[in-house]
C-alpha positions in Angstrom: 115.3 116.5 77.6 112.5 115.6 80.1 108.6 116.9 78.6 107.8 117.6 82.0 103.8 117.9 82.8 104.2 118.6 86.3 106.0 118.9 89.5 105.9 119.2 93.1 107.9 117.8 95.9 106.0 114.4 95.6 105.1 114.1 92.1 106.9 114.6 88.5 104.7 113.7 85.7 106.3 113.1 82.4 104.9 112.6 78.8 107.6 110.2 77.5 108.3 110.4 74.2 108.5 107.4 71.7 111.6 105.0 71.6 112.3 105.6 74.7 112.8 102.3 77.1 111.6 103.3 80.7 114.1 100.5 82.1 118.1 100.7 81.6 119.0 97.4 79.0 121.5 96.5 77.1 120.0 97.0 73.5 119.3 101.0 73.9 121.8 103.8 74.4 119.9 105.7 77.2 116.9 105.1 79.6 114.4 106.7 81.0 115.7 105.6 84.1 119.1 107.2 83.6 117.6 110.4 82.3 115.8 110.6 85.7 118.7 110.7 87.8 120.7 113.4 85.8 117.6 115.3 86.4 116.8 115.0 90.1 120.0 112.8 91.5 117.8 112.3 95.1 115.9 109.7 93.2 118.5 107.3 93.7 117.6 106.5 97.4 113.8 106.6 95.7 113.0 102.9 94.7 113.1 102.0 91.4 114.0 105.3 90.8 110.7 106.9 91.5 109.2 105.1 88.3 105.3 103.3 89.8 104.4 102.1 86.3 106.0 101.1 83.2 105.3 102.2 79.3 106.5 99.9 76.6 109.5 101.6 74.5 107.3 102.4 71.5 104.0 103.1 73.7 104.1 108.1 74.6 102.2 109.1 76.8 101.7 110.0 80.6 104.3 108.0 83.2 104.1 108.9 87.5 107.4 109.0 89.4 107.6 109.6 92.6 109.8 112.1 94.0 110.6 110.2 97.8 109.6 107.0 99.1 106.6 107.7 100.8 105.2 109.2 97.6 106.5 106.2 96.0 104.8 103.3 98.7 101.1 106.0 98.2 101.4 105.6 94.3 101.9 102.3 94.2 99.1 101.2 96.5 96.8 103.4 94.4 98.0 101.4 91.3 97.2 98.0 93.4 94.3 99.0 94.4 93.1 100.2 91.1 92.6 103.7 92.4 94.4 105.6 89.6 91.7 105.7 86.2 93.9 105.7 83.5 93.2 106.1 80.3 94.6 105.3 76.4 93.9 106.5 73.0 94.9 103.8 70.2 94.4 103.7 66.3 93.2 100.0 65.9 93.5 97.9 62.5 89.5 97.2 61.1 86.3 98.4 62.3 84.9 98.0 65.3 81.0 97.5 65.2 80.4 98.0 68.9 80.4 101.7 70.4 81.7 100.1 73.4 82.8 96.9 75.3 84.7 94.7 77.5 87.5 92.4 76.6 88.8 89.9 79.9 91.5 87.2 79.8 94.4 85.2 81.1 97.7 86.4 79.7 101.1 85.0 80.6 105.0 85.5 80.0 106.3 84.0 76.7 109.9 83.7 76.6 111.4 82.8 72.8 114.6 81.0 72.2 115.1 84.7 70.2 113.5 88.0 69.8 111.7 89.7 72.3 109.9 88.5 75.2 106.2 88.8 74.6 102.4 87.5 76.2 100.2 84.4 75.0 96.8 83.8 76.3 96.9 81.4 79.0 93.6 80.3 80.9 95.3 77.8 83.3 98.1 79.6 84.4 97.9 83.7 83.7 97.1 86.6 85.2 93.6 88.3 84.8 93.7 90.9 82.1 90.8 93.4 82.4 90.2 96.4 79.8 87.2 98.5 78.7 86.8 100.5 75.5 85.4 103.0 73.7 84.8 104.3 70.1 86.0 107.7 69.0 85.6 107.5 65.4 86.0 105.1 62.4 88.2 106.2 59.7 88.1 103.9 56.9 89.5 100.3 57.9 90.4 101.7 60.8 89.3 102.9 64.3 90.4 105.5 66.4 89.5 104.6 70.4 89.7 105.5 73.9 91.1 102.5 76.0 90.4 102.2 79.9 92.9 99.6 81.7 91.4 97.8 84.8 94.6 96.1 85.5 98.1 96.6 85.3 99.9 93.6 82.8 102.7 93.7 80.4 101.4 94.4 76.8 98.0 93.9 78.2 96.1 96.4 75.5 98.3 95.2 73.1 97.9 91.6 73.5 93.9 92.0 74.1 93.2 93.7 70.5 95.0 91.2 69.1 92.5 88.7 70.5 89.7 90.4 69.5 91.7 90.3 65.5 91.9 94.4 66.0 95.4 94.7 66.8 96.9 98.1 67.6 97.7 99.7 64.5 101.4 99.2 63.4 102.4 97.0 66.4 105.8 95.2 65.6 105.4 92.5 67.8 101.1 91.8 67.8 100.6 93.5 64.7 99.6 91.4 61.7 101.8 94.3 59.2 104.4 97.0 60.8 104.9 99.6 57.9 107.0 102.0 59.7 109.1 99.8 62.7 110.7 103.2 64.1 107.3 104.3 65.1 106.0 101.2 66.4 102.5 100.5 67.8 99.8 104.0 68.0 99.0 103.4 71.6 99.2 107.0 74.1 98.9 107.2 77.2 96.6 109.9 77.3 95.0 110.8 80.7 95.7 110.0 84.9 93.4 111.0 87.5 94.0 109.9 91.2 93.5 111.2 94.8 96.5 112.7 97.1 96.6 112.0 100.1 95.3 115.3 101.4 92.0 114.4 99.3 93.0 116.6 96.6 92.4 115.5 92.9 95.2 115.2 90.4 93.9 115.2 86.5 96.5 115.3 83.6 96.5 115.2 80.1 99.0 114.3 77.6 98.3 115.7 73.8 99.3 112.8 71.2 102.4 112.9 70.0 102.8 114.5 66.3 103.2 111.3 64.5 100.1 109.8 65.5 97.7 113.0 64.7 99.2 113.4 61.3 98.5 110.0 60.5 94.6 110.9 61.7 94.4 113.6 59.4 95.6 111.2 57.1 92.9 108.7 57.2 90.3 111.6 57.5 91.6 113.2 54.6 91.2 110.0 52.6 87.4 110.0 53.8 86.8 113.3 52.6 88.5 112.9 49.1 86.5 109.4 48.9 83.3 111.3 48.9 84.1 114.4 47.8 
């Protein structure tokens, strides 16, 4: 069952739900990409199904598919051209001293002999990874964070906390400990705003998903019993 966040005849915004792979593999029952279909069969003559952007299985959150081609050739210039702001909200591991800040780097495909494929920092030969950042709040040893993406790369916010030694709390794969693998990394995609191409703004919003605010409470519960 789709969370839909909105429709039109262009546009179908979803809030994906955890374990869910947006791309049809071997090693999960059912795709997003298969899911899509059932629900709107015209998407088939849409390419790659309509889908503009990718989310990593265990990564919730907002995801733009585009209902025909045209809407699909508009969205996916606006991603190129980095017209669509999006935005992230993570639970990090430690504390971040700066309010705010940048993080740049190269990062390129690693593929293992085993396991899943995943990104190494690679000056010489990568892509340019660009990502901005912002502190909600600090809750013990960890932080909670707004995340802004200037670029487009596989596991990009993943890969670039893990640089900085703040890696995305519970992250199987760039995560230093992964208590609870089911869940996988706190990373939501939490907010798109874009122009149509009749001018008009489009802002959404996706709530995060229950999980990941019960483990907030969590930690702020802790705080409160600490100094109560």
């Amino acid at each position: 069952m789709l969370d839909i966040i909105y429709h039109d005849q262009n546009l179908l915004l979803i809030n994906k739900p955890n374990n869910l792979s947006v791309q049809k593999t071997k090693d999960y029952t059912e795709s997003l990409e298969e899911i899509l279909v059932k629900y709107e069969p015209l998407l088939t003559s849409v390419p790659r199904w309509g889908i503009v952007h990718r989310l990593d299985r265990q990564t919730t959150g907002l995801l733009l598919v585009a209902k025909s081609s045209k809407s699909f050739n508009y969205l996916t210039t606006l991603f190129k051209k980095r017209k669509i702001q999006k935005t992230y909200l993570a639970l990090v591991e430690g504390v971040l001293v700066n309010e705010s800040g940048e993080i740049t780097f190269y990062e390129q495909k690693k593929f293992p002999k085993k396991g899943k494929i995943r990104m190494d920092l690679n000056a010489q030969q990568g892509k340019l990874v660009q990502i901005s950042f912002q502190v909600i709040e600090r809750l013990n040893n960890y932080t909670f964070l707004k995340i802004f993406p200037l670029t487009g790369r596989t596991h990009q916010i993943r890969l670039a906390f893990q640089k900085i030694n703040h890696p995305i709390y519970n992250d199987p794969l760039y995560g230093q400990i992964c208590a609870n693998p089911e869940i996988g990394q706190f990373l939501h995609a939490h907010s798109l705003e874009f122009f149509g191409p009749k001018k008009e703004k489009f802002f959404f919003q996706a709530p995060l998903p229950d999980f990941f605010q019960s483990k907030l409470k969590e930690l702020k519960s802790k705080i409160w019993n600490k100094y109560s």
